[in-house]
MARBA-3410 file (N, C-alpha, C, O; in Angstrom, 1 decimal):
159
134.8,24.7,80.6,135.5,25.5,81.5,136.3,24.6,82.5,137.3,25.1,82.9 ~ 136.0,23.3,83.1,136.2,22.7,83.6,137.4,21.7,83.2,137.8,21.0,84.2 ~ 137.9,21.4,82.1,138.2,20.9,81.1,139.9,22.1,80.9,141.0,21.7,81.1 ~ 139.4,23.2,80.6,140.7,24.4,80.9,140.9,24.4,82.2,142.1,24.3,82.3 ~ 140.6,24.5,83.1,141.0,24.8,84.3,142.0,23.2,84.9,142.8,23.3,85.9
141.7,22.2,84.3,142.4,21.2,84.5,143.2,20.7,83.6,144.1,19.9,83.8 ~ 143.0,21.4,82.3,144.7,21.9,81.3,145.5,22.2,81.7,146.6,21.7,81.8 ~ 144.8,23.6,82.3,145.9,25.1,82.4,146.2,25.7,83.7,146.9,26.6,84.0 ~ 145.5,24.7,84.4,145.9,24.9,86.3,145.2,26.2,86.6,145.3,26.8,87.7 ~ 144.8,26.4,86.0,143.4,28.2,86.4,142.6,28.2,85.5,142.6,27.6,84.4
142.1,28.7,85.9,140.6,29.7,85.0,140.4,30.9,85.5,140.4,31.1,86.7 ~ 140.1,31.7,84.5,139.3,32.9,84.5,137.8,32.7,84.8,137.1,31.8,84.3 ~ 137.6,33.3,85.5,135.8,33.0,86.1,135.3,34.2,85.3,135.8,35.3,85.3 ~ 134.2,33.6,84.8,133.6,35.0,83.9,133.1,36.3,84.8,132.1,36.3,85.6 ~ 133.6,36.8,84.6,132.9,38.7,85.2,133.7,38.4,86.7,133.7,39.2,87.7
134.5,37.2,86.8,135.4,37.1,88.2,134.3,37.1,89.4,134.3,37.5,90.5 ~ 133.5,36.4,88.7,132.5,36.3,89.9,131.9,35.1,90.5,131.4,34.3,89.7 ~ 131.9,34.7,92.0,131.6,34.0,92.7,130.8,33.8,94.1,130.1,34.7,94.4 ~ 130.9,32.8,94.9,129.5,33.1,95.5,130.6,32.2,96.8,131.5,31.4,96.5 ~ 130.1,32.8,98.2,130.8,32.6,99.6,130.1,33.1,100.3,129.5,34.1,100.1
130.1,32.2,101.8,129.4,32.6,102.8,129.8,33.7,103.3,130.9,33.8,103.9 ~ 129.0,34.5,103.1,129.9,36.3,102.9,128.9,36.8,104.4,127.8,36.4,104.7 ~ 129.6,37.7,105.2,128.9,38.5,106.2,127.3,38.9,105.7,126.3,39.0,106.5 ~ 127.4,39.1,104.3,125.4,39.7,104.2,124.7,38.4,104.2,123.6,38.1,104.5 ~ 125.5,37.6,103.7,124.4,35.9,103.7,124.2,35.4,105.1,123.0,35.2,105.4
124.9,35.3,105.8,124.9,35.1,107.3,123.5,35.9,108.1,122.6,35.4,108.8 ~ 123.7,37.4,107.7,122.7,38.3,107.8,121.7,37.9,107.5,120.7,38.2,108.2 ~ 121.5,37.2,106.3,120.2,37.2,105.7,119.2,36.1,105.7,118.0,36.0,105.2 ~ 120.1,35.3,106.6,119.5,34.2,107.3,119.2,34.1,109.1,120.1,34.1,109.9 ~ 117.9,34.1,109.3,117.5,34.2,111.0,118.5,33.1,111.4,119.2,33.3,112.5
118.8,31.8,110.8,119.8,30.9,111.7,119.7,29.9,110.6,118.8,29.9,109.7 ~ 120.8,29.0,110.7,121.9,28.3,110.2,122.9,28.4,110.9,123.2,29.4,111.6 ~ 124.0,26.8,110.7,124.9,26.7,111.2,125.8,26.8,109.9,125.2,27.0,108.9 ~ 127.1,26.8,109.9,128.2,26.7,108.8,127.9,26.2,107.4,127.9,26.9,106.4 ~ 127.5,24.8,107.7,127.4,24.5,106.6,125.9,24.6,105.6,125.7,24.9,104.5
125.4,24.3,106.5,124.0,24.8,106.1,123.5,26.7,105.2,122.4,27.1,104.9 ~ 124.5,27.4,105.2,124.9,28.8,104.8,125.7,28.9,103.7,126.0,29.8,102.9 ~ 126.2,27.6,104.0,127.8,27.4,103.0,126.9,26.6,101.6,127.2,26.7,100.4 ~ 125.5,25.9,102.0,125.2,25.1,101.3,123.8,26.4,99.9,123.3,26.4,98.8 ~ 124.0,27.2,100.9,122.9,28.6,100.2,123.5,29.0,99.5,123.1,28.9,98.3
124.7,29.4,99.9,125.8,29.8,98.9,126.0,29.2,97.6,125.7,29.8,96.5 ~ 126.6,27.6,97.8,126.3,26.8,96.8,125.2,26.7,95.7,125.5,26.4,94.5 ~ 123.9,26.9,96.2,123.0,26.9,95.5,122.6,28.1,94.9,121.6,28.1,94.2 ~ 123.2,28.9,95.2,123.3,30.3,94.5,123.8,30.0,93.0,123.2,30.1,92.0 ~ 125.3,29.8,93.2,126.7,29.2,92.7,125.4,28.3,91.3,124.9,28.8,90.3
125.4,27.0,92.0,124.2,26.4,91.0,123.1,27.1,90.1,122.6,26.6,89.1 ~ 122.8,28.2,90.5,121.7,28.7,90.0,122.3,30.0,88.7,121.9,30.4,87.6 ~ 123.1,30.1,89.2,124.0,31.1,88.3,124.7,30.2,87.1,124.8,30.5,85.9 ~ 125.2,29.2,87.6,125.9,28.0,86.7,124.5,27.6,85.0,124.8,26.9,84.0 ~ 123.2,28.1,85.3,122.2,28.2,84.1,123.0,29.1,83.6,123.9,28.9,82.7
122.8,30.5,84.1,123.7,31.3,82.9,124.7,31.3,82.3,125.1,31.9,81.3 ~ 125.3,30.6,83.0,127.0,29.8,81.9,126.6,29.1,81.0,127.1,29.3,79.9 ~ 125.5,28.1,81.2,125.6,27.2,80.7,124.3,27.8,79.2,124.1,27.1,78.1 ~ 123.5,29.0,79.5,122.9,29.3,78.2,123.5,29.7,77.7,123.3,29.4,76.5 ~ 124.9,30.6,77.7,126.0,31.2,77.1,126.4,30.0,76.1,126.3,30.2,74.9
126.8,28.7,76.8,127.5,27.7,76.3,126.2,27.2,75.1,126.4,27.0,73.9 ~ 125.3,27.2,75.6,124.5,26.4,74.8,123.9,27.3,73.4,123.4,26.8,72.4 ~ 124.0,28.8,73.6,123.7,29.5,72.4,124.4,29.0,71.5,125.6,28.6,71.7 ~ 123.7,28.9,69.9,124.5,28.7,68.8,125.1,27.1,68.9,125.7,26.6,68.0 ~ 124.8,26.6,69.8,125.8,25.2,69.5,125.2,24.0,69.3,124.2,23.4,69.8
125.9,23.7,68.4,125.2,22.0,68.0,124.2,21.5,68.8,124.3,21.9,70.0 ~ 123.3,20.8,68.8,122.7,20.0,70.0,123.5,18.6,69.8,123.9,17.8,68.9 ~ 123.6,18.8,71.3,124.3,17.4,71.5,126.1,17.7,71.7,126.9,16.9,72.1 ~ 126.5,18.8,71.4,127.7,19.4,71.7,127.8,19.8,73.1,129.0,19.7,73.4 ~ 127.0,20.1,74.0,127.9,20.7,75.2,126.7,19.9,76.2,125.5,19.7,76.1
127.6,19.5,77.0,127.4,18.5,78.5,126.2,19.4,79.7,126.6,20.3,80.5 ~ 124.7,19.0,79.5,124.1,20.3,80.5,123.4,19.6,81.6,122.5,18.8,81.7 ~ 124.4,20.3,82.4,125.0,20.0,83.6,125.7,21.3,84.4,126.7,21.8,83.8 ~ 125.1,21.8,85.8,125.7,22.1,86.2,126.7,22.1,86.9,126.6,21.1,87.6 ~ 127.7,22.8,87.3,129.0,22.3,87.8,129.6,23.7,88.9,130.0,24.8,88.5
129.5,23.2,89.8,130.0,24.3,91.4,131.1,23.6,91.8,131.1,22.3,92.0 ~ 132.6,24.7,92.0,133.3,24.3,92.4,133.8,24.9,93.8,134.2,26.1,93.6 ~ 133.9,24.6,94.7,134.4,24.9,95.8,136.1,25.1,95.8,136.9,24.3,95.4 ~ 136.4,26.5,96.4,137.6,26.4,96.5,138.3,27.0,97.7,137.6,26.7,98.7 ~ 139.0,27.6,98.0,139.6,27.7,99.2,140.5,29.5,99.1,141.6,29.6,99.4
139.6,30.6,98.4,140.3,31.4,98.1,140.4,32.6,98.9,139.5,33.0,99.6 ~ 142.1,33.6,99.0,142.0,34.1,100.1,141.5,35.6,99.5,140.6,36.2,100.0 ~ 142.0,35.9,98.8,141.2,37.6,98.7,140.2,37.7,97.7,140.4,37.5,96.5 ~ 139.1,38.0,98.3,138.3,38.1,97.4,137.6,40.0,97.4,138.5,40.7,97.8 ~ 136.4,40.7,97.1,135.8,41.3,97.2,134.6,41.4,96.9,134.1,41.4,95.8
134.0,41.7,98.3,132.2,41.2,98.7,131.7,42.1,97.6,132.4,42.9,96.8 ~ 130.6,42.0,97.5,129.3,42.6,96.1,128.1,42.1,97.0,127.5,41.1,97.0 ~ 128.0,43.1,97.7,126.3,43.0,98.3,125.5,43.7,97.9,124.3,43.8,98.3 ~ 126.0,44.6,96.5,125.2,45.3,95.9,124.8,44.3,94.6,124.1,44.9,93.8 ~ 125.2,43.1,94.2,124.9,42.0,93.5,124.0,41.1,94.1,123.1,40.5,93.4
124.0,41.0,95.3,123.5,39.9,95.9,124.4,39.5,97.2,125.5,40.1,97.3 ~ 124.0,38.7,98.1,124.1,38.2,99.9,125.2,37.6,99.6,126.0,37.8,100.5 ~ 125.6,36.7,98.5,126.6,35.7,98.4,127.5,35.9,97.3,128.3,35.0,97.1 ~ 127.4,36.9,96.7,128.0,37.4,95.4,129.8,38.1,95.7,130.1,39.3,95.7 ~ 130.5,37.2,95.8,132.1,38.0,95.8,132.6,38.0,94.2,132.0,37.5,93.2
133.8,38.7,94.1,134.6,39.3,93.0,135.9,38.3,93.4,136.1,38.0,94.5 ~ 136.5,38.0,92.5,138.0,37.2,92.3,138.5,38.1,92.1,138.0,39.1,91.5 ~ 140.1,38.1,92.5,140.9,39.5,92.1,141.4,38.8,90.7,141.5,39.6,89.7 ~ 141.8,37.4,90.6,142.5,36.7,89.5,141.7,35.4,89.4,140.6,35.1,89.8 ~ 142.8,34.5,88.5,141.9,33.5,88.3,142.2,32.4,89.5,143.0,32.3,90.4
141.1,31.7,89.2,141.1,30.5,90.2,141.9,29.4,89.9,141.7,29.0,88.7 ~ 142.8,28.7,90.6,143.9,27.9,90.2,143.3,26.9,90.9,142.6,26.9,91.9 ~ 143.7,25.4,89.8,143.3,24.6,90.8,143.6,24.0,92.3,142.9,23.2,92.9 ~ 145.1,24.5,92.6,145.3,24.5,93.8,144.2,24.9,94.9,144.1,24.6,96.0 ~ 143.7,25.6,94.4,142.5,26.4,95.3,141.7,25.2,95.4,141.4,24.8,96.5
141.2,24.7,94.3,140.0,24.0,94.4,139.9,22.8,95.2,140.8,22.1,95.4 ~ 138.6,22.7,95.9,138.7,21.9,97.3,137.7,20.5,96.8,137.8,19.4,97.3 ~ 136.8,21.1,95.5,135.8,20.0,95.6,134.7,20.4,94.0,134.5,21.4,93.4 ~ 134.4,19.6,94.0,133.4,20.0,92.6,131.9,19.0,93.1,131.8,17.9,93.6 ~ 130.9,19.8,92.7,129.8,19.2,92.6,128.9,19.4,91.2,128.7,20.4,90.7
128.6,18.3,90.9,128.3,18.1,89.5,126.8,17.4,89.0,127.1,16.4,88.5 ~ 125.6,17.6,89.0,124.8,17.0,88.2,125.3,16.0,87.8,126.4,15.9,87.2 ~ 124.2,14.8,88.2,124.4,13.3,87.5,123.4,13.5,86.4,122.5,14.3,86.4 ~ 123.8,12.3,85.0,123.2,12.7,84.2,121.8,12.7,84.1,121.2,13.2,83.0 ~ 121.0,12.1,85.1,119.8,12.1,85.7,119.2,13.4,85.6,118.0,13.4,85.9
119.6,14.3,85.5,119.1,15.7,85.6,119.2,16.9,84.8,118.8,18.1,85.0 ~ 120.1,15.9,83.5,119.8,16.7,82.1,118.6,17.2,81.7,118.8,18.3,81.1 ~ 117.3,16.9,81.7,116.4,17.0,81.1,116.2,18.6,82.1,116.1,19.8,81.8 ~ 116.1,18.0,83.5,114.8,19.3,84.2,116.3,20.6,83.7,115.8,21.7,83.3 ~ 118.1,20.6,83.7,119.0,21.3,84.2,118.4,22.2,82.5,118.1,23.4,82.5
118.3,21.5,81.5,117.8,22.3,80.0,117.1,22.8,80.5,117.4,24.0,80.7 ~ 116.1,22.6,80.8,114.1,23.3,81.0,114.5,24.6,81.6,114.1,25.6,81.1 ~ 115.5,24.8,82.8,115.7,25.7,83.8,116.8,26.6,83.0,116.8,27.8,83.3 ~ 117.5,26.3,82.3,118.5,27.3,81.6,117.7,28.0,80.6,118.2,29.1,80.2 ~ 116.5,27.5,80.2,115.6,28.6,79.0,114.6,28.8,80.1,113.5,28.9,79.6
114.6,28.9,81.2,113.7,29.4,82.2,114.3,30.5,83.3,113.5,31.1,84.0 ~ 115.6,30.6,83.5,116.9,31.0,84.9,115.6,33.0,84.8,115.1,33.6,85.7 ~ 115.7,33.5,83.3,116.3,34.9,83.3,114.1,35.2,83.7,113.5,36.0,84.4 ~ 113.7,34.3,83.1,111.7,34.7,83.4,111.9,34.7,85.1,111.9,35.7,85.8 ~ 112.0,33.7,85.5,112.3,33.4,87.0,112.2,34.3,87.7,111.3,34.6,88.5
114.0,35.0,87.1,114.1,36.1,88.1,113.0,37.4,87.5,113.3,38.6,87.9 ~ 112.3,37.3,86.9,111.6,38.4,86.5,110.5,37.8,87.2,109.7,37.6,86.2 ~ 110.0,37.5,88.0,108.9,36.8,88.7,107.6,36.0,87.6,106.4,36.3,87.6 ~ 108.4,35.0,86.7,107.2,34.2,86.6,106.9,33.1,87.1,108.0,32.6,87.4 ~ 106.1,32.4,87.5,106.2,31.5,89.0,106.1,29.9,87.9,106.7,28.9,88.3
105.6,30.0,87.0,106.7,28.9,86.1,107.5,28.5,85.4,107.6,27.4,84.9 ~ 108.3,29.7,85.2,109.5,29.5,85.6,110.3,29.3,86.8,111.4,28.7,86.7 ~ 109.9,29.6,87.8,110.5,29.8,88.8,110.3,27.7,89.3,111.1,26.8,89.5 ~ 109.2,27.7,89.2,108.7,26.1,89.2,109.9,25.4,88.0,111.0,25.4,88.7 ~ 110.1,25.2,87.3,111.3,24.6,86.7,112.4,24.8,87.1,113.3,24.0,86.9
112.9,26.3,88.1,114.1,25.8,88.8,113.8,24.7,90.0,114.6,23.8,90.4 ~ 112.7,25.1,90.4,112.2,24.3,91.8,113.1,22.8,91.2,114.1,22.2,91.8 ~ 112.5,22.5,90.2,112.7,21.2,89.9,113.8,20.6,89.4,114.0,19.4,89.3 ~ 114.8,21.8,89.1,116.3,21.1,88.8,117.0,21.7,90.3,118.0,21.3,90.9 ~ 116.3,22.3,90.6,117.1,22.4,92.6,116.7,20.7,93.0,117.7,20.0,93.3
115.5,20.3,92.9,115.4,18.9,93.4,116.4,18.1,93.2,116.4,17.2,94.0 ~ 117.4,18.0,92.1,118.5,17.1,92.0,119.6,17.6,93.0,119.9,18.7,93.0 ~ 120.0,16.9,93.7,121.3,17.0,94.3,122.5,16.9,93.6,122.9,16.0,92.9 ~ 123.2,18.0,93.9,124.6,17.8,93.0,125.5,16.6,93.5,125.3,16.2,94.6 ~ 126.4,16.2,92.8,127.3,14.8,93.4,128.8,15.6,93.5,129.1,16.5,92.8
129.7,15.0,95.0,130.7,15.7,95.0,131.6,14.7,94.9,131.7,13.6,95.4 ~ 132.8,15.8,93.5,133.8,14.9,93.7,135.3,15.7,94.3,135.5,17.0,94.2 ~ 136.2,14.9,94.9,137.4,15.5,95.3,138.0,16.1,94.5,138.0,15.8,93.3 ~ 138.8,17.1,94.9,139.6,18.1,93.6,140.8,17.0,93.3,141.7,17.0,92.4 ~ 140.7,16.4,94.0,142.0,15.0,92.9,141.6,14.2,91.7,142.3,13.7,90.8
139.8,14.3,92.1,139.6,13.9,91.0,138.7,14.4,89.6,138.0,13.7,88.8 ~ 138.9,15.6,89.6,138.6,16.5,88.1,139.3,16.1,87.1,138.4,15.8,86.4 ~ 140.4,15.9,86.6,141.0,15.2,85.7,139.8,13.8,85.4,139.1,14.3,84.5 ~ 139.6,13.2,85.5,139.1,12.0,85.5,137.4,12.0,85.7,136.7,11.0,85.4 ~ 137.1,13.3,86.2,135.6,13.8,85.9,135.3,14.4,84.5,134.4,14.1,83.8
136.4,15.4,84.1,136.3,16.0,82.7,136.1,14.7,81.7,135.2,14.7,81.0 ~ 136.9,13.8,81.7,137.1,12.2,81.1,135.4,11.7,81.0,134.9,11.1,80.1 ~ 134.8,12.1,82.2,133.5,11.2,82.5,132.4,12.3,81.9,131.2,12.0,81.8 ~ 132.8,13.6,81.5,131.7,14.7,81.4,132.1,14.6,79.3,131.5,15.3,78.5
END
């Protein structure tokens, strides 16, 4: 996806769906400052990026697709809130261009192993099994790495 969107200067976001420090996230935290809310968000973003990525990985070669998740930050102006999805859950009206995009954060390859375990674990999780839920614990522990939106071209190269 990452790879088209730096082809084709947009992407379609699947189901047009994305994650922003939206008025119910704000709400749904006693306190935080900006970024620290902005960073919930993200980790939302992250946590949803498993289900792209079992999509991707159904049916496919092993060793075919890069697993790794990938949050991109971008700078978009109309969106529409979904707090009946979730606190951080907005709608894209169209696709995301990369003009928009402000930044990408990306899994180092250091965290292939736990980012697999958690993609055959994302859907138990949310069904409250607490080991599952423990395997996301453990690919949340990786920190995503951020790169500048100047340099996606040259990340897809590295992915």
């Amino acid at each position: 996806m990452l790879g088209s969107l730096v082809a084709e200067g947009e992407l379609w976001v699947a189901g047009g769906t994305a994650f922003a420090l939206t008025p119910a996230l704000r709400e749904a935290y006693a306190s935080g400052d900006e970024e620290e809310l902005s960073y919930a968000a993200m980790s939302e973003a992250a946590r949803a990026s498993l289900r792209l990525l079992a999509a991707e990985l159904d049916g496919a070669e092993p060793g075919a697709v890069v697993v790794r998740r990938v949050v991109l930050s971008a700078d978009v102006d109309e969106v529409t809130l979904r707090p009946d999805l979730d606190d951080a859950v907005v709608r894209l009206r169209g696709p995301l261009t990369l003009a928009e995009v402000t930044s990408a954060h990306v899994d180092l390859a250091g965290a292939e192993d736990a980012v697999r375990a958690a993609v055959g674990a994302v859907d138990e999780a949310d069904m409250g099994d607490l080991d599952a839920e423990f395997l996301l614990g453990e690919v949340a522990d990786h920190e995503l790495a951020w790169y500048d939106a100047q340099e996606l071209g040259f990340l897809v190269e590295l992915l």
